[in-house]
C-alpha positions in Angstrom: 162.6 77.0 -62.3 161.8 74.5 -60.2 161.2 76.8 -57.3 159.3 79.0 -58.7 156.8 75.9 -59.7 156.4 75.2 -56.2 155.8 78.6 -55.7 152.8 78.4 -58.0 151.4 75.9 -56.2 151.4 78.0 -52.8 149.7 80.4 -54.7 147.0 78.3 -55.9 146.8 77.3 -52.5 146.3 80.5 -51.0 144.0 82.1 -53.6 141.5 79.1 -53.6 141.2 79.3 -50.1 141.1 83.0 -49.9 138.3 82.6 -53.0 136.1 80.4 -50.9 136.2 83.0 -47.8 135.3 85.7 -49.8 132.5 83.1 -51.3 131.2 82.6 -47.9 127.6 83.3 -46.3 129.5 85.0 -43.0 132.8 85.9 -43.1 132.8 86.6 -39.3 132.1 82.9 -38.7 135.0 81.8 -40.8 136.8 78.5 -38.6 140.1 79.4 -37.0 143.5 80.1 -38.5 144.6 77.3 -36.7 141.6 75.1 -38.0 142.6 76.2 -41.3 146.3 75.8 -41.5 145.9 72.5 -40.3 143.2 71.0 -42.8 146.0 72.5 -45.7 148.6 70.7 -43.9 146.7 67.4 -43.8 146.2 67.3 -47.4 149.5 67.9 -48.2 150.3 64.7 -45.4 148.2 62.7 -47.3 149.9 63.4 -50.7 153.5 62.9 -49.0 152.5 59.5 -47.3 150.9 58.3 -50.3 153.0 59.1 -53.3 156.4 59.4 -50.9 156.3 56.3 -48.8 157.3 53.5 -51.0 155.2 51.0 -48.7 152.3 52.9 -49.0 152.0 53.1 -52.8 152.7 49.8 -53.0 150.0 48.7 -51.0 147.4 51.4 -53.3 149.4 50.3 -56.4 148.1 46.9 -55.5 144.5 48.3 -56.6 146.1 48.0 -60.7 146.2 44.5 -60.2 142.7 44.5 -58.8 141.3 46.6 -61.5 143.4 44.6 -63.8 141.9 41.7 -63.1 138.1 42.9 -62.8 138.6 43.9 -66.3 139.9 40.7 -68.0 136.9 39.2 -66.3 134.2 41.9 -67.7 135.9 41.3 -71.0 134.7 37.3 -70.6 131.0 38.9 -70.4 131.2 41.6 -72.4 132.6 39.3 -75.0 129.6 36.6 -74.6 127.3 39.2 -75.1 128.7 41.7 -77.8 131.0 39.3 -79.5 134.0 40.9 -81.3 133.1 44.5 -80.5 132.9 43.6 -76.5 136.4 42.2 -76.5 136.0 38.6 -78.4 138.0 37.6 -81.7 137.0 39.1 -84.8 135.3 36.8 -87.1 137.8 38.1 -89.8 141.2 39.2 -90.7 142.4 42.1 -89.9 144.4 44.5 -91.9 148.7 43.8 -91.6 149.7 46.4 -88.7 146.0 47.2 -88.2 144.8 46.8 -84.4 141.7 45.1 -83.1 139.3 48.0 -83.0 138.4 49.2 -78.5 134.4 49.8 -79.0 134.2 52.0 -75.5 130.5 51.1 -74.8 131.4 47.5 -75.4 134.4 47.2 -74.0 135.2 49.7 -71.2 131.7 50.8 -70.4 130.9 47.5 -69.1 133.2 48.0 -65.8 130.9 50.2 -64.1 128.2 47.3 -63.8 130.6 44.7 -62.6 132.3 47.3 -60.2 128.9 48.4 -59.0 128.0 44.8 -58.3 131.1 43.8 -56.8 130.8 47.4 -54.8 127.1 46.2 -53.6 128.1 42.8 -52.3 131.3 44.3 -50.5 128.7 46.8 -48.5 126.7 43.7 -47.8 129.4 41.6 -46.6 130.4 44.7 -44.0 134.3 44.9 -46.1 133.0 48.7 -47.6 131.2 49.3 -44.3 134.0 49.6 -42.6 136.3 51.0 -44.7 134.1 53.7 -44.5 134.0 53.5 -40.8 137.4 53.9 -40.5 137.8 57.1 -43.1 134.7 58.5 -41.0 136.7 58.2 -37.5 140.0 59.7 -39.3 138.0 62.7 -40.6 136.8 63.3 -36.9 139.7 63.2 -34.9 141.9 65.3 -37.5 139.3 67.6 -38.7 136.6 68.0 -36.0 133.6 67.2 -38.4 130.6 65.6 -37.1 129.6 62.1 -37.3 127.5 62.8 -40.6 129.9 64.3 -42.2 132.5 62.1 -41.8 130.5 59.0 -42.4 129.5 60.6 -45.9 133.6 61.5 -46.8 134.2 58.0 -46.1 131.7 57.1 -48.3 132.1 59.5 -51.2 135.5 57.5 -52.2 133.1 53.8 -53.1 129.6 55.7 -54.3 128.7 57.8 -56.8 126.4 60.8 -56.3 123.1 59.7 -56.4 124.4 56.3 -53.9 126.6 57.9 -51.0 123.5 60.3 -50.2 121.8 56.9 -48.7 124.4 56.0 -46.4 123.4 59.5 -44.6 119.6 59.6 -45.6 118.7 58.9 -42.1 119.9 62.4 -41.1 119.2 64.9 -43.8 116.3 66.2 -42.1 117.9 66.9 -38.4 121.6 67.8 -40.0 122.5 71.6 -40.0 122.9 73.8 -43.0 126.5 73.7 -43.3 126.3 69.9 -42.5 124.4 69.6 -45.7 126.6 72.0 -47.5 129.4 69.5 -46.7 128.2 66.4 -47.6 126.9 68.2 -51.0 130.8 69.3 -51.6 132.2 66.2 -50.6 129.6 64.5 -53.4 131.2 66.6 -55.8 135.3 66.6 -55.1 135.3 63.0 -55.6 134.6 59.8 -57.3 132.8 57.0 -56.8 134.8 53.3 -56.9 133.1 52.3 -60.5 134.0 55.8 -62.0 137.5 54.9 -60.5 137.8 51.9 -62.5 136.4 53.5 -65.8 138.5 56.6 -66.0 141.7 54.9 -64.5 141.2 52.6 -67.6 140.9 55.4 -69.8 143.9 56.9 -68.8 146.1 53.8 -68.5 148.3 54.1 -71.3 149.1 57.6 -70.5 149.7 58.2 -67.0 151.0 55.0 -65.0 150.0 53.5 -61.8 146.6 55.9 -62.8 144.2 53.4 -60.0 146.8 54.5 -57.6 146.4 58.3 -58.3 143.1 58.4 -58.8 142.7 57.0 -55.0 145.5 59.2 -54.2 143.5 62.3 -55.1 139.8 61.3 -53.6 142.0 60.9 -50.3 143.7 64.5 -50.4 140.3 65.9 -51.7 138.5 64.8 -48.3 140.2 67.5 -46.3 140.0 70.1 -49.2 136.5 69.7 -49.2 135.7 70.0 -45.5 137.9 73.4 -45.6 135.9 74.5 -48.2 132.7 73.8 -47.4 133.6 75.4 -43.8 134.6 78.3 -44.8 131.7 78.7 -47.6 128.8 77.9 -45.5 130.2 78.2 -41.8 128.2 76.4 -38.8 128.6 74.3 -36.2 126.2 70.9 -36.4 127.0 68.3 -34.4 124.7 65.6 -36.2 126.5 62.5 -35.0 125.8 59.0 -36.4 124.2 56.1 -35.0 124.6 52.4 -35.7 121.1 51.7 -35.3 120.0 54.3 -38.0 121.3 52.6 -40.9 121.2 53.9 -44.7 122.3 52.0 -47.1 121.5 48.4 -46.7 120.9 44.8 -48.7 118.6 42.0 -47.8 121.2 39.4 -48.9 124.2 38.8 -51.2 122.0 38.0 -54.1 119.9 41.3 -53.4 123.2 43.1 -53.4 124.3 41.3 -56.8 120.9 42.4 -58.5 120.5 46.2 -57.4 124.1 46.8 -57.7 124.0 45.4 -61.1 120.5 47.4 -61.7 122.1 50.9 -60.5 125.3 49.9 -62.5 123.6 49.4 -65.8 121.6 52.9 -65.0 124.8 54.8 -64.7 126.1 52.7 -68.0 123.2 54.1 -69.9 123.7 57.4 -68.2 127.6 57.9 -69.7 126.8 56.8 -72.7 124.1 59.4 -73.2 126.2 62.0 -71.7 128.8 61.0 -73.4 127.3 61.6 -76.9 124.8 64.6 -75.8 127.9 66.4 -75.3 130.2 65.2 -78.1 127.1 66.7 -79.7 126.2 70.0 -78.0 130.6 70.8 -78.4 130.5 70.2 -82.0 127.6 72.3 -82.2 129.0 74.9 -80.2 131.9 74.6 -82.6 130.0 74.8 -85.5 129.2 78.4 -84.0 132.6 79.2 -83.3 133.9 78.8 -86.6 131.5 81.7 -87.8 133.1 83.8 -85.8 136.6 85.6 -87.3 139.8 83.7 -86.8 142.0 84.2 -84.4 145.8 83.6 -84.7 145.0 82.3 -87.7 143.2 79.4 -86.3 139.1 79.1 -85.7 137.8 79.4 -82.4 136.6 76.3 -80.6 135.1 75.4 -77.3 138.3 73.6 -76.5 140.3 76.9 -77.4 138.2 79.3 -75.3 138.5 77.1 -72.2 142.2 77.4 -72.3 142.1 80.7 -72.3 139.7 81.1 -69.4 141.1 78.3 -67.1 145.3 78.9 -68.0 145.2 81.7 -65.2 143.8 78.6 -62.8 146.4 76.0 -63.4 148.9 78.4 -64.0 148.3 78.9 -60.1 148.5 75.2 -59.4 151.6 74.6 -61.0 151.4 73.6 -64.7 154.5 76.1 -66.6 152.4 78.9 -68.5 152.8 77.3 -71.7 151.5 74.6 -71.2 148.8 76.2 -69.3 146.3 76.6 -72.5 146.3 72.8 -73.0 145.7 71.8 -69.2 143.0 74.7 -68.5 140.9 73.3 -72.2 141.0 69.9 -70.5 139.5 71.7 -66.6 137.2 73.6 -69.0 135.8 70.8 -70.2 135.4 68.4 -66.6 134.0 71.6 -65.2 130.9 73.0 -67.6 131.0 69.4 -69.2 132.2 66.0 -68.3 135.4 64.9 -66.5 135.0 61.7 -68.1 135.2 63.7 -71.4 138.2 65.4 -70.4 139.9 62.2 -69.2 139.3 61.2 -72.4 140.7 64.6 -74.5 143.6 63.8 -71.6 144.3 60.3 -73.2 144.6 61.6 -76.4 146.6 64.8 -76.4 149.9 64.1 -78.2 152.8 62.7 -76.4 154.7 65.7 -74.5 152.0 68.4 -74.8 152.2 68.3 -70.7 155.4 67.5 -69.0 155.1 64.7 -66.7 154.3 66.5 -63.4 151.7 68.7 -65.4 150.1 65.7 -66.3 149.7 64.6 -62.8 148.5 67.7 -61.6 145.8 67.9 -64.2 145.1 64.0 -63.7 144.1 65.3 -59.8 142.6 68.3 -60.6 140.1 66.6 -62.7 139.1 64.0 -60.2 136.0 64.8 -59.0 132.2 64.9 -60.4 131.5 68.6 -60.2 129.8 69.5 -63.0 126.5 70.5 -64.0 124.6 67.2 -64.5 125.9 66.5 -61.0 124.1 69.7 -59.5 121.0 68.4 -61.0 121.3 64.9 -60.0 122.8 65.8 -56.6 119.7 68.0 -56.2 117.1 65.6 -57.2 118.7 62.9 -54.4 118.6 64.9 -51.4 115.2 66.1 -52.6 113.7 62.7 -52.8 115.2 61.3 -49.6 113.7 64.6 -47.5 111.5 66.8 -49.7 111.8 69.2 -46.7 115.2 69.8 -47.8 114.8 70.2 -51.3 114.6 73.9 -51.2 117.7 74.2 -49.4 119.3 71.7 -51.3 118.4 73.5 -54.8 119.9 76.7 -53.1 122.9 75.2 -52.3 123.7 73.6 -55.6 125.7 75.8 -57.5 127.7 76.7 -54.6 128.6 73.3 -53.6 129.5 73.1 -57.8 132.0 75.8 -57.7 133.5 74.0 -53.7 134.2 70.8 -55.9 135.4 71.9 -58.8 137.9 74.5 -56.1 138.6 71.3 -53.8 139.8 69.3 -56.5 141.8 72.0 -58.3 143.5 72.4 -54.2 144.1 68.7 -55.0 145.6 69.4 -57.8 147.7 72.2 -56.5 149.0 69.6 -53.4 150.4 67.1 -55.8 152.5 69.3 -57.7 154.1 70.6 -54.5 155.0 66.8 -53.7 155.8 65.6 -56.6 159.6 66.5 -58.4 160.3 68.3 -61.1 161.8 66.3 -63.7 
């Protein structure tokens, strides 16, 4: 049993590369064999030094404590502010057994503007800066991928999708096609830091050490995403950065601390509208459903028609066929919806619905931003930092949806072939 799992995985492997070739612009130009092997094998490095090397995750699993601790102190202002239903004591008793009620927008919400200040003041100070330097220079020397490229991987693990476009906003003009393809799919396959914090908190009581694997899979999705976007939209561009071009930048600590906070609160307000546009728009759809004749002897739901369409999909990345229905309703629902959403549907499915290692892989395969309010959002940034790529950015969009959602379900597919069968 256990080999054939691993097998599963190889064939998730093969078919999602295989799907982005046939995806491509010009098969002719597709990059090497060699080139190609060798991105595979990195991700599947990365997965092996992180979750493998007992030094390593404990130096990532140190980013729990971190997170731990930048929520006890969004609680203290969550709690000024809101009172009881941001984290304070309730003013009354509550019932025997009963416990003290979570209010997500007043209570977990709340980390994305303290991360996105914290994140803001981290740039200024150079610390982000040169992580991102330093995942830039590792993307070039193992992967061949120009300066602009890298520089916008690096930064794609701290900022969101409307914020790591400005680190590379001095080059969108001169960069080439597939360039731009690239840093589009990169935007997608990952998460930004704040959305890190968030949906690690979300999933804390289900899947352990969650900060740790949520880095864990924006790492291995780095080299996914390159492959893909290579072998989608195949070119050569050479764009290489400068340190005199600079993108994103801050007048001082306190201007960091404001717009940080600023651009956190507009992606605070932004989840919490998603969040209950499509709690709507899925009980809606449902509504629908349910006029529809019964099947097994159950209604049909949104949640019920994903599985069905997505089980083939993790079935290939590893997840045992019958437990396939549950894990493709929650990629169903990060891909056409939210992944927050299906974080959240993740948190709350009953306790051994997914096995332990299925519950990883779908924890990977559903880190990353790709879906469609991303495309529009995505879209809209590039436009407005070079209207003379709008165009090309628009065309581009859907494409670079269906890389990330494909580069995170490879990530997906990498960690179950790492990661032992219980």
């Amino acid at each position: 049993m256990e080999g054939l799992q691993q097998i599963q995985g190889l064939v998730g492997l093969v078919l999602l590369t295989a799907g982005a070739w046939v995806l491509s612009e010009d098969r002719r130009a597709r990059p090497r064999l060699r080139w190609i092997l060798g991105a595979l094998l990195l991700q599947v490095l990365i997965a092996l030094v992180v979750v493998r090397v007992p030094f390593v995750w404990s130096v990532i699993g140190l980013a729990n404590h971190a997170v731990a601790a930048v929520e006890k102190a969004t609680l203290v202002g969550s709690s000024y502010m809101f009172g009881y239903t941001g984290g304070a004591p309730a003013p009354f008793e509550l019932k025997p057994g009963a416990a003290a009620p979570v209010i997500i927008a007043f209570q977990i919400l709340p980390l994305i503007i303290v991360y996105s200040a914290l994140a803001a003041l981290l740039w200024r100070w150079g610390v982000l800066s040169r992580i991102v330097a330093g995942l830039s220079w590792a993307l070039r020397r193992t992967l061949g991928v120009s300066g602009v490229v890298g520089l916008s991987g690096g930064a794609n693990i701290f900022l969101g999708v409307v914020e790591s476009p400005l680190v590379v906003r001095a080059y969108f003009e001169r960069m080439s096609r597939s360039e731009l393809f690239a840093v589009m799919t990169l935007a997608m396959s990952t998460i930004s830091g704040a959305i890190l914090v968030l949906y690690a908190q979300t999933l804390a009581k289900t899947v352990p050490d969650a900060v740790g694997h949520m880095i864990s899979a924006s790492l291995i999705s780095l080299p996914a995403s390159v492959l893909l976007a290579r072998l989608m939209v195949p070119g050569d561009g050479a764009t290489e950065t400068s340190s005199d071009e600079t993108g994103l930048t801050y007048d001082s600590s306190i201007d960091a601390i404001v717009r940080g906070t600023m651009d956190g609160v507009q992606l605070f307000l932004a989840v919490i509208g998603m969040i209950i546009v499509i709690f709507a728009l899925v009980t809606l759809a449902d509504l629908a459903l349910a006029l529809a004749p019964a099947v097994q002897g159950e209604p049909l739901t949104v949640r019920r028609v994903f599985g069905w369409i997505f089980s083939p999909l993790m079935w290939t990345l590893g997840v045992p066929w019958d437990q396939a229905p549950q894990a493709g309703a929650l990629m169903g629902t990060k891909t056409i919806l939210n992944e927050y959403v299906a974080y959240m549907d993740l948190a709350a499915l009953p306790q051994g619905t997914l096995d332990p290692r299925s519950q990883l892989i779908v924890t990977y395969a559903l880190c990353g931003v790709a879906n469609l309010a991303s495309v529009g959002l995505l879209v809209s940034t590039i436009g407005t930092l070079a209207p003379s790529r709008r165009a090309e950015a628009a065309s581009l969009g859907m494409k670079s949806w269906v890389a990330g959602n494909m580069a995170s379900a490879m990530t997906g597919a990498v960690i179950g072939l790492v990661t032992r069968i219980a």
